[in-house]
PDB file of the backbone (N, CA, C, O) and the ligand in Angstrom, with CONECT records:
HET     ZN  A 101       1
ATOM      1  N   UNK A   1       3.535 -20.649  10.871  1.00  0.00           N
ATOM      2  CA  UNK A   1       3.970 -19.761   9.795  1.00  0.00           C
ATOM      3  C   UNK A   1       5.395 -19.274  10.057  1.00  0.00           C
ATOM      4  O   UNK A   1       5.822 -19.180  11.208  1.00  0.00           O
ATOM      5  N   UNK A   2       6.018 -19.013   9.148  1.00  0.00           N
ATOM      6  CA  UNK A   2       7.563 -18.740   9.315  1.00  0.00           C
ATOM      7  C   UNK A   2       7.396 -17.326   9.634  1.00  0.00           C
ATOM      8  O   UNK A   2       6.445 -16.620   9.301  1.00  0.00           O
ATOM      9  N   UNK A   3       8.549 -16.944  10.401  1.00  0.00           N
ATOM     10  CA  UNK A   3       8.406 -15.480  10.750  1.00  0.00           C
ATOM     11  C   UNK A   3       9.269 -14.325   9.339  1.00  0.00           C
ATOM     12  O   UNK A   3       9.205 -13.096   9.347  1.00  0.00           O
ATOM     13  N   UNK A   4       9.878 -15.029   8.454  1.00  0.00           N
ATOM     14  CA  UNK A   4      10.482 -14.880   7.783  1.00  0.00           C
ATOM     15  C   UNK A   4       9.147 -14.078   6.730  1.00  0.00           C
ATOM     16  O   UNK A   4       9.298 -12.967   6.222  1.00  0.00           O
ATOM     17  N   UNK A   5       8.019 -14.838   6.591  1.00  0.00           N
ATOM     18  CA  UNK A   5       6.842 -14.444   5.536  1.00  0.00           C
ATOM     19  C   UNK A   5       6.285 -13.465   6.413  1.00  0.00           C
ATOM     20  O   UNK A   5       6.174 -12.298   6.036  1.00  0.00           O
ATOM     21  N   UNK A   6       5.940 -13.818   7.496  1.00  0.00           N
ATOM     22  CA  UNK A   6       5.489 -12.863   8.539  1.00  0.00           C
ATOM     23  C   UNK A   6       5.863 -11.177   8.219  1.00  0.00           C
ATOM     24  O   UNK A   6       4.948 -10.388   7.984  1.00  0.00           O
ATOM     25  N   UNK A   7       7.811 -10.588   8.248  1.00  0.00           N
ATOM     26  CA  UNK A   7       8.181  -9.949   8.000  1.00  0.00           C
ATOM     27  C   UNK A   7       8.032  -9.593   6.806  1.00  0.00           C
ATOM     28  O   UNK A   7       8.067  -8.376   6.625  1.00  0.00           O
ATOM     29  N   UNK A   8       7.856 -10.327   5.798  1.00  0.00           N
ATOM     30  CA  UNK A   8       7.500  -9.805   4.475  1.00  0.00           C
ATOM     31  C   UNK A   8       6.515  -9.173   4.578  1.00  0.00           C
ATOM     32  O   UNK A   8       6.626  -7.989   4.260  1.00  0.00           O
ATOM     33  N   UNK A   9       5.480  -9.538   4.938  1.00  0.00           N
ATOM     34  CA  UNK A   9       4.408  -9.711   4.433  1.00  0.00           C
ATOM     35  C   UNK A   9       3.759  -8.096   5.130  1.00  0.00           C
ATOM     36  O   UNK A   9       3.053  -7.321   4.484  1.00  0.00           O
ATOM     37  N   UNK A  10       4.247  -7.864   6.676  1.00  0.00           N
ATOM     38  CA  UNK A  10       4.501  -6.749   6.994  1.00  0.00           C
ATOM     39  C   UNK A  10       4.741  -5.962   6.485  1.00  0.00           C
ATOM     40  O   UNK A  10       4.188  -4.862   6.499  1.00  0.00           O
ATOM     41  N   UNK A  11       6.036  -6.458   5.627  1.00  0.00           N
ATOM     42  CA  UNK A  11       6.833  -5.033   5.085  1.00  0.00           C
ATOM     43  C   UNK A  11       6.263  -4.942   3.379  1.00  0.00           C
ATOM     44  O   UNK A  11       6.708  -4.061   2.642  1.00  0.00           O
ATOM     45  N   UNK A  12       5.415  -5.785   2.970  1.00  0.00           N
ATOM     46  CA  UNK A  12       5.180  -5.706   1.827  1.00  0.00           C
ATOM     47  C   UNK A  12       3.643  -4.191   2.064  1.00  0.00           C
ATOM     48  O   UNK A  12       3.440  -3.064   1.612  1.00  0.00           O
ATOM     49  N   UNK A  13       3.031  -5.035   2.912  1.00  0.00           N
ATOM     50  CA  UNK A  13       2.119  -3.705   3.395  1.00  0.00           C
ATOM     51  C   UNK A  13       2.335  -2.432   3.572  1.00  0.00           C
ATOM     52  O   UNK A  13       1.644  -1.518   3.122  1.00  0.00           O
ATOM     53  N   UNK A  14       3.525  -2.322   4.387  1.00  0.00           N
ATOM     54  CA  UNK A  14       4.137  -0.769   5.409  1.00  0.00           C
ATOM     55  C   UNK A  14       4.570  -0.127   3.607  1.00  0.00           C
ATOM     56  O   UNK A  14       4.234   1.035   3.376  1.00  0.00           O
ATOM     57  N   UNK A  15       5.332  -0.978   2.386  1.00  0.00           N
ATOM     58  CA  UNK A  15       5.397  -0.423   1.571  1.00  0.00           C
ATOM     59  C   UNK A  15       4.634  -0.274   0.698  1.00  0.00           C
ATOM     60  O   UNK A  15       5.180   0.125  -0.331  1.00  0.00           O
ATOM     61  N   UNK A  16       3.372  -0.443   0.616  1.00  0.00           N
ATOM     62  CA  UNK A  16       2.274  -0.339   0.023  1.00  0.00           C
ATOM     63  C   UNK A  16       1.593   0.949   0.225  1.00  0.00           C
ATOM     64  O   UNK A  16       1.242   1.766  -0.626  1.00  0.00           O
ATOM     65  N   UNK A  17       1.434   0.993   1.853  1.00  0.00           N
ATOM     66  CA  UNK A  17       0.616   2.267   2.227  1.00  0.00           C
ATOM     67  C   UNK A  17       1.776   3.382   2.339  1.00  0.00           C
ATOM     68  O   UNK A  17       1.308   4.498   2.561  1.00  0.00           O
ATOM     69  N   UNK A  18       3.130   3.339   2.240  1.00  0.00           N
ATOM     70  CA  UNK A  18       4.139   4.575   2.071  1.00  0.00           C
ATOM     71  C   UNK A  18       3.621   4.891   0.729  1.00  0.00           C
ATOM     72  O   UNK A  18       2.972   5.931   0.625  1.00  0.00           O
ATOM     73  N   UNK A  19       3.851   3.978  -0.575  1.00  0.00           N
ATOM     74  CA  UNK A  19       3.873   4.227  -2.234  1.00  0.00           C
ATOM     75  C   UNK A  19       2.230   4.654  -1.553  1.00  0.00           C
ATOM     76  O   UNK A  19       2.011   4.867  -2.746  1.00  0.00           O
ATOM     77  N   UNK A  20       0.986   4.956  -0.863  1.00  0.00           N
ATOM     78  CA  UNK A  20       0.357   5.361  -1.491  1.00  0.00           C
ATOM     79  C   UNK A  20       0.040   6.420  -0.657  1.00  0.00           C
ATOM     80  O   UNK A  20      -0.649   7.139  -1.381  1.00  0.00           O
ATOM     81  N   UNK A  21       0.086   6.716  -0.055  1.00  0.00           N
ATOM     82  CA  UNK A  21       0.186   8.060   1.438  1.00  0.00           C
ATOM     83  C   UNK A  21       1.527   8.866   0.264  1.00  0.00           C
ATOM     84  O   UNK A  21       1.289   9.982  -0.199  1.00  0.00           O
ATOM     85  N   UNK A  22       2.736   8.201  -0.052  1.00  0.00           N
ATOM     86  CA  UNK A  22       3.312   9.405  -0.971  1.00  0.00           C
ATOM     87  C   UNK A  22       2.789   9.972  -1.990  1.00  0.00           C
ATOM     88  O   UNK A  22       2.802  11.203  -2.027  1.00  0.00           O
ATOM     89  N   UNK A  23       2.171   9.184  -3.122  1.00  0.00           N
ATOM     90  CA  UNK A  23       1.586   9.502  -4.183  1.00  0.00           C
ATOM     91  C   UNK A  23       0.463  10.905  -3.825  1.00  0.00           C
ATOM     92  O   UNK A  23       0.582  12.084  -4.161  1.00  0.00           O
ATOM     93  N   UNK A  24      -0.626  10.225  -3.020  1.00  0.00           N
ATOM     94  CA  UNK A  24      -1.717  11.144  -2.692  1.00  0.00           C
ATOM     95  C   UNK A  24      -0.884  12.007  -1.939  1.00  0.00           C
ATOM     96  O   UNK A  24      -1.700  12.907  -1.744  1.00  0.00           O
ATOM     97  N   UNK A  25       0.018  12.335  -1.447  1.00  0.00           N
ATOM     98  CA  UNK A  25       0.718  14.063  -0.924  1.00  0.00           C
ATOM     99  C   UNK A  25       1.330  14.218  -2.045  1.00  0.00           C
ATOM    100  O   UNK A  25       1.148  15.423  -2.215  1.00  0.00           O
ATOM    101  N   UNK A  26       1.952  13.851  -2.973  1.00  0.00           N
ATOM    102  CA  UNK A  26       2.421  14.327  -3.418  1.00  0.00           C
ATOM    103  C   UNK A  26       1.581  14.997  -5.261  1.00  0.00           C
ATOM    104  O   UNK A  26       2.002  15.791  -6.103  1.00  0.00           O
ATOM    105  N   UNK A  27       0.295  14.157  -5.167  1.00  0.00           N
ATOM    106  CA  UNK A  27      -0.600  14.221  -6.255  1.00  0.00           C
ATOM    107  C   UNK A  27      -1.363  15.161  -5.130  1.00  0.00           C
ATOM    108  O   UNK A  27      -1.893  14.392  -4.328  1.00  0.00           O
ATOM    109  N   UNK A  28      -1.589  16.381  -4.811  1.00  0.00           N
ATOM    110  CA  UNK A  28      -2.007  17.251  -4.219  1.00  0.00           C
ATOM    111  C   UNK A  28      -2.617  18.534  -4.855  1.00  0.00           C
ATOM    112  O   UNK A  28      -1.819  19.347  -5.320  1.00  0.00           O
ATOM    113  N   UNK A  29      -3.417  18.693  -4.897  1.00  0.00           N
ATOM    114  CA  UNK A  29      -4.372  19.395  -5.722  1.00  0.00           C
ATOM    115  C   UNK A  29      -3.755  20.372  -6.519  1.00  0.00           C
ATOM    116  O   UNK A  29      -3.222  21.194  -5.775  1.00  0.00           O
ATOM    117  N   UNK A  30      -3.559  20.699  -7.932  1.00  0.00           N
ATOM    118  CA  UNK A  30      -3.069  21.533  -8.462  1.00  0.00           C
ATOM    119  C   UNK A  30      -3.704  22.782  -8.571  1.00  0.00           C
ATOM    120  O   UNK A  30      -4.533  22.959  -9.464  1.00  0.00           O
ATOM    121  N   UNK A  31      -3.406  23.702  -7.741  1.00  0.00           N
ATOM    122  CA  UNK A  31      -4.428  25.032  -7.404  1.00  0.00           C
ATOM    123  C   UNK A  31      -4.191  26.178  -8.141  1.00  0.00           C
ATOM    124  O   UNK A  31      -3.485  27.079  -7.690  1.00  0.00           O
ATOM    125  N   UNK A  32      -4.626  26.224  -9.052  1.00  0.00           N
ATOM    126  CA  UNK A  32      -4.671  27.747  -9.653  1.00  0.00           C
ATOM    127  C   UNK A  32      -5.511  29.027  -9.578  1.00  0.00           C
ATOM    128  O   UNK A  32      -6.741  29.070  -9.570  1.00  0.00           O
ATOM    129  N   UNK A  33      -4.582  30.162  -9.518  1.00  0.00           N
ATOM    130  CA  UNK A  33      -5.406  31.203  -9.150  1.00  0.00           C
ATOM    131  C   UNK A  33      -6.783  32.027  -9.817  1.00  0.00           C
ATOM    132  O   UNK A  33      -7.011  32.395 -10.970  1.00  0.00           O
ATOM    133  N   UNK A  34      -7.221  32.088  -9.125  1.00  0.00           N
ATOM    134  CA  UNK A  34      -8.322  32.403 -10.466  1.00  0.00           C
ATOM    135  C   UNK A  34      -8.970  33.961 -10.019  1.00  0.00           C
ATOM    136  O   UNK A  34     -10.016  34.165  -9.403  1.00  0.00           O
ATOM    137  N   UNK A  35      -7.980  34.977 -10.546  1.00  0.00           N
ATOM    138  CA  UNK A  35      -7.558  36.267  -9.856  1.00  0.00           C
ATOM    139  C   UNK A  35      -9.619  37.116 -10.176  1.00  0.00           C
ATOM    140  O   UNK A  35     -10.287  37.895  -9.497  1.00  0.00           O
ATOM    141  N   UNK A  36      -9.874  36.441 -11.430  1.00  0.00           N
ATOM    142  CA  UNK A  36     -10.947  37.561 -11.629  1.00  0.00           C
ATOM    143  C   UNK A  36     -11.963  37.062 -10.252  1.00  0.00           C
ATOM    144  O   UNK A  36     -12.615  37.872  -9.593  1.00  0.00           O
ATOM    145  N   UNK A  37     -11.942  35.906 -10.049  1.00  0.00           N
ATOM    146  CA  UNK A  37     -13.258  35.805  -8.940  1.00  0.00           C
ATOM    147  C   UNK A  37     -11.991  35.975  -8.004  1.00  0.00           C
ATOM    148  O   UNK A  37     -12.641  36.341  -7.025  1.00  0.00           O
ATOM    149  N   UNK A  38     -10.879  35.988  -7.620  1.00  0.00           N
ATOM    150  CA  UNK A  38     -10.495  36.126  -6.410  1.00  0.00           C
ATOM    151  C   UNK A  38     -10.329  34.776  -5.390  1.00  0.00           C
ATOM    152  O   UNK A  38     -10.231  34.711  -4.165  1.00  0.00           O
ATOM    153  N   UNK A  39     -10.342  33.663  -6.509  1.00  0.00           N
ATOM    154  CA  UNK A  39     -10.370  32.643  -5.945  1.00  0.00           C
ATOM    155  C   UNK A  39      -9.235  31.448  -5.966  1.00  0.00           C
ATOM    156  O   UNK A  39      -8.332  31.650  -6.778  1.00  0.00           O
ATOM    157  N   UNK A  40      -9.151  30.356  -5.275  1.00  0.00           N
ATOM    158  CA  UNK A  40      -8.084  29.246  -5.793  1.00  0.00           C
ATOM    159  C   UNK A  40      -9.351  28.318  -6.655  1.00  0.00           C
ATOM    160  O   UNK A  40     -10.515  28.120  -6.305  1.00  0.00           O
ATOM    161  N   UNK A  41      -8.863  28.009  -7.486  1.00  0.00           N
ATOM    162  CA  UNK A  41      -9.259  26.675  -7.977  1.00  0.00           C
ATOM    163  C   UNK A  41      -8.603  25.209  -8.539  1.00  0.00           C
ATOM    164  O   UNK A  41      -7.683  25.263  -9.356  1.00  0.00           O
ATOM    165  N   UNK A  42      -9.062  24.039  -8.117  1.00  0.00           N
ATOM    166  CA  UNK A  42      -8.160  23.236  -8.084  1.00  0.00           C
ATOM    167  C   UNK A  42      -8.305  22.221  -9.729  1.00  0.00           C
ATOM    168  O   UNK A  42      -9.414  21.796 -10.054  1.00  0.00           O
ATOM    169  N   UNK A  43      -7.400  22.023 -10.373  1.00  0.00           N
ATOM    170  CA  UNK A  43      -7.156  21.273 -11.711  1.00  0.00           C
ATOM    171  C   UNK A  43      -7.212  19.555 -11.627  1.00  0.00           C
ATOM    172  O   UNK A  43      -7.146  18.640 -12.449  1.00  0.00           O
ATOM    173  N   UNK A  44      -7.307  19.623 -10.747  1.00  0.00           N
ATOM    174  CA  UNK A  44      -7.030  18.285 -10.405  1.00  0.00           C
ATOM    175  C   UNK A  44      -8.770  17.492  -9.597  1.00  0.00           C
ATOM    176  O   UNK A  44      -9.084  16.358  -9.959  1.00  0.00           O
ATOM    177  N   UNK A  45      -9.460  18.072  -8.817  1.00  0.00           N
ATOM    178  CA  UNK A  45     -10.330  17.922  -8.418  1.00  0.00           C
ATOM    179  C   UNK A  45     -11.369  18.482  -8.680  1.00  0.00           C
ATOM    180  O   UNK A  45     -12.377  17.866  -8.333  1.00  0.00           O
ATOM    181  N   UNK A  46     -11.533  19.547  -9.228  1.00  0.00           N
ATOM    182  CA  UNK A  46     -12.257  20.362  -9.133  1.00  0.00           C
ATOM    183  C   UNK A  46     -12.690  21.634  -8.030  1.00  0.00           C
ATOM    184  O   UNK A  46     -13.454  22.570  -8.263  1.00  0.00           O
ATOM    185  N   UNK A  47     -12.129  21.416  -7.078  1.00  0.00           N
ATOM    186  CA  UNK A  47     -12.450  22.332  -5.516  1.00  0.00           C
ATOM    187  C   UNK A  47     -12.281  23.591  -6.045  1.00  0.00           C
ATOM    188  O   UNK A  47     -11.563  23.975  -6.968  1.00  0.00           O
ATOM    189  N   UNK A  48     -13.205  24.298  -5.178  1.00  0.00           N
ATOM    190  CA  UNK A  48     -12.595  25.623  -5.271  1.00  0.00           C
ATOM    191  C   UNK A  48     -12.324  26.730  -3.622  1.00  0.00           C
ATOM    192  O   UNK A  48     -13.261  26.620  -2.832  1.00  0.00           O
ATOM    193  N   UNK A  49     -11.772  27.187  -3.404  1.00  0.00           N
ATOM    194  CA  UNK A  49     -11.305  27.937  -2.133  1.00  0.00           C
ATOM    195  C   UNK A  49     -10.486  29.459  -2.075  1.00  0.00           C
ATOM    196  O   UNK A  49      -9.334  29.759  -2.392  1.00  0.00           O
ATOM    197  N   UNK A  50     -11.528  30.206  -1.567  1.00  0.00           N
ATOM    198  CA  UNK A  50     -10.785  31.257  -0.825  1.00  0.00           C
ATOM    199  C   UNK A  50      -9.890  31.295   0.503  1.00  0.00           C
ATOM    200  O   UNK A  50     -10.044  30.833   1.634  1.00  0.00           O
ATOM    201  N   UNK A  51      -8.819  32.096  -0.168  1.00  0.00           N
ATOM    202  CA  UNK A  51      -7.865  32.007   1.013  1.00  0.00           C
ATOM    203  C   UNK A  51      -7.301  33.398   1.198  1.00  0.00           C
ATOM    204  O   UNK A  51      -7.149  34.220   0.295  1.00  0.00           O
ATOM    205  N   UNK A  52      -6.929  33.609   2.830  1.00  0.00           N
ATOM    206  CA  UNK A  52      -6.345  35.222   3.047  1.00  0.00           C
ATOM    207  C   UNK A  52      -5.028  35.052   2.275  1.00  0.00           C
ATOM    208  O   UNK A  52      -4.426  34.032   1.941  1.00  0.00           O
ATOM    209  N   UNK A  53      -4.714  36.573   2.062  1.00  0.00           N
ATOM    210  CA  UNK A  53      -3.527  37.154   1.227  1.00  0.00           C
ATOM    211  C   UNK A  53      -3.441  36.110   0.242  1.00  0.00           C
ATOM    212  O   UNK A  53      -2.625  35.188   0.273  1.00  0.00           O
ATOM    213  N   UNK A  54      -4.350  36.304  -0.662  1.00  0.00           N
ATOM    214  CA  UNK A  54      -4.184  34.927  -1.500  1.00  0.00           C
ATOM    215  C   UNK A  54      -2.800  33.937  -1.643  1.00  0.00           C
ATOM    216  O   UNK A  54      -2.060  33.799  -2.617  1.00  0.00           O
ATOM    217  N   UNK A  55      -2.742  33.346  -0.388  1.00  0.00           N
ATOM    218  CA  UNK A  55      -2.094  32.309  -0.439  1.00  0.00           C
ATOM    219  C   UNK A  55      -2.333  31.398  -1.032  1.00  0.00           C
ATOM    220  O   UNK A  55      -3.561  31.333  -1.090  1.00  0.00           O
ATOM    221  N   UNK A  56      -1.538  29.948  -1.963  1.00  0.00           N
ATOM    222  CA  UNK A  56      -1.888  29.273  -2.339  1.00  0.00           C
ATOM    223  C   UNK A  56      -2.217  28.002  -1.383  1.00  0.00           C
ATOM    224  O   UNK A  56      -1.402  27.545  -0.582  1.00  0.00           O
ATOM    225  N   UNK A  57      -3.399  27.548  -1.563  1.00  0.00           N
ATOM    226  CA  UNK A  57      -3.731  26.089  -0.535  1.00  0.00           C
ATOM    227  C   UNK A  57      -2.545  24.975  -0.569  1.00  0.00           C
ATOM    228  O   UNK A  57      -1.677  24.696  -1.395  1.00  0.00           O
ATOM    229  N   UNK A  58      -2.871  24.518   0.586  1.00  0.00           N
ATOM    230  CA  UNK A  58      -2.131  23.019   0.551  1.00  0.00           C
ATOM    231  C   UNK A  58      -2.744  21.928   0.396  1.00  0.00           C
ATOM    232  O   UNK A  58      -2.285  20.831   0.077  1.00  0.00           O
ATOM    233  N   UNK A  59      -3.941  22.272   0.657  1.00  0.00           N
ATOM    234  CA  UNK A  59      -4.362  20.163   1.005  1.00  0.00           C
ATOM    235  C   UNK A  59      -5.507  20.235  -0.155  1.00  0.00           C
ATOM    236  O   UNK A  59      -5.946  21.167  -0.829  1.00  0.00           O
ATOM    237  N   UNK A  60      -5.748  19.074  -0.101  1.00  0.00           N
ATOM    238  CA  UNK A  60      -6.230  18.929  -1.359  1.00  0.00           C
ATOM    239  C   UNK A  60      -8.206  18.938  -0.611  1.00  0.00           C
ATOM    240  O   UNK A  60      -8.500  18.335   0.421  1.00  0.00           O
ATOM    241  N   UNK A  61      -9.115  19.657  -1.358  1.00  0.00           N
ATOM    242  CA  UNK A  61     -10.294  19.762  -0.654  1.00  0.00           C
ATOM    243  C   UNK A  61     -11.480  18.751  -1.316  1.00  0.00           C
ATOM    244  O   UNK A  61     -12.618  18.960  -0.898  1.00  0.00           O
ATOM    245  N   UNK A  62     -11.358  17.986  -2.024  1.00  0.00           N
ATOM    246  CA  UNK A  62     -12.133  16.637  -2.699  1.00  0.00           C
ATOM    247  C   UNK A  62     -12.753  15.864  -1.550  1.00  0.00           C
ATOM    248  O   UNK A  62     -12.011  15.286  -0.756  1.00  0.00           O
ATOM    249  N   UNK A  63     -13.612  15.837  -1.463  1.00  0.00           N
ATOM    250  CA  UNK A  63     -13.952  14.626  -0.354  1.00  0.00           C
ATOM    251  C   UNK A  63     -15.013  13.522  -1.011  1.00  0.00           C
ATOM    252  O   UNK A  63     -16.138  13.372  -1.487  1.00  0.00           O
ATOM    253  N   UNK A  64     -13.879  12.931  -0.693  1.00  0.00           N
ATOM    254  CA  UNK A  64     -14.189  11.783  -0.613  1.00  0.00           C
ATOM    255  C   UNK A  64     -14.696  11.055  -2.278  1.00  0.00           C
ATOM    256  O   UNK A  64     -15.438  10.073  -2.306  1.00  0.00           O
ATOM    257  N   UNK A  65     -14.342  11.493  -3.143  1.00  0.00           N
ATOM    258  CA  UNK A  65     -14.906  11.104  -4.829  1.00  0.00           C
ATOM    259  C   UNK A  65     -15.705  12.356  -5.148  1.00  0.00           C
ATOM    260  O   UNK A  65     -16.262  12.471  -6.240  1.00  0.00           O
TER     261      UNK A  65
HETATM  262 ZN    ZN A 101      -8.028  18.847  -5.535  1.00  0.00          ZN2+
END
């Protein structure tokens, strides 16, 4: 095999899983506050989470589907 496809074929991957490791951080749960229960809730997944000094979450809490 040529090392030439080799490197592609590498780099066709390494840019595959960047475009999708970016997407999913950057498609990161859209959390809105949801002041009457005192809670976060997420628009995007459905999750929901309490957090101190109501900070807003970072990671997205879906598991797995
Ligand atoms: Zn979510």
């Amino acid at each position: 095999m040529l090392p030439v496809l080799i490197v592609l074929a590498v780099g066709a991957y390494a840019w595959l899983y960047w475009r999708w490791s970016r997407t999913t951080l950057t498609r990161n749960c859209r959390w809105r506050e949801d002041r009457r229960n005192g809670i976060w809730v997420c628009d995007f997944c459905g999750a929901t989470t309490e957090t101190d000094n109501n900070k807003r979450p970072r990671a997205c809490l879906r598991n797995g589907g």
